[in-house]
N, C-alpha and C positions, 0 to 999 in steps of 0.2 A: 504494500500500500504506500502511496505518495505521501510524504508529509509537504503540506502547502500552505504557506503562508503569506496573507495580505499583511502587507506595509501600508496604515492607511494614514489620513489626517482628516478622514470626509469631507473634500472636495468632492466636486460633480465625478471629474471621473473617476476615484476611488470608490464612489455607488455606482455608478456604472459598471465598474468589476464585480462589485458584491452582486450588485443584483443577478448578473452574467452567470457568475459561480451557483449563487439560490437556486437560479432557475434550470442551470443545468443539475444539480442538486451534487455540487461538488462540494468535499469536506476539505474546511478548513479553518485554520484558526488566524482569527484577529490579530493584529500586533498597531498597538496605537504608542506605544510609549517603545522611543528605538531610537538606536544612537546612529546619526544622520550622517556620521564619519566613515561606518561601515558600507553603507551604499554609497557616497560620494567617492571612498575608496577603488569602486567597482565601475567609477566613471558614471555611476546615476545620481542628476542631480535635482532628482522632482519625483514626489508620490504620486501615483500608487505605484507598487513593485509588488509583486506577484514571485516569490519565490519557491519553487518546485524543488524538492530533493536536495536544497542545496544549489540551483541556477536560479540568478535574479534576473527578473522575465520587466524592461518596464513596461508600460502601458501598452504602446502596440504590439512588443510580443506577447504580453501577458495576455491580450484580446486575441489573437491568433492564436495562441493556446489553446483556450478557452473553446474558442470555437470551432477546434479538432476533435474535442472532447465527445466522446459518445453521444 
């Protein structure tokens, strides 16, 4: 099983993932409180991020993901 988690701040498009995720009915956990140096590390420098397994997916890949999904 995938561990996945949204990096959010609830901006429009961080509900636009969640709701993405809901309605595909994908499991995952929240992350609202997160140190901003480890994604900016990784060259992301805006929420949401979508991380799978351990790869930080940002917004358009995280929506092409998403949209691969079963």
């Amino acid at each position: 099983m995938e561990k996945i988690e949204l990096y959010t701040t609830g901006c429009p498009q961080c509900l636009i993932l969640e709701k993405k995720l809901d309605t595909k009915k994908i499991a995952y956990e929240k992350v609202t409180d997160f140190d901003t140096n480890e994604l900016t590390s990784r060259g992301i420098m805006s929420a949401p991020v979508l991380k799978v397994d351990g790869t930080y997916l940002p917004f358009s890949l995280a929506l092409k993901w998403i949209n691969q999904q079963g």
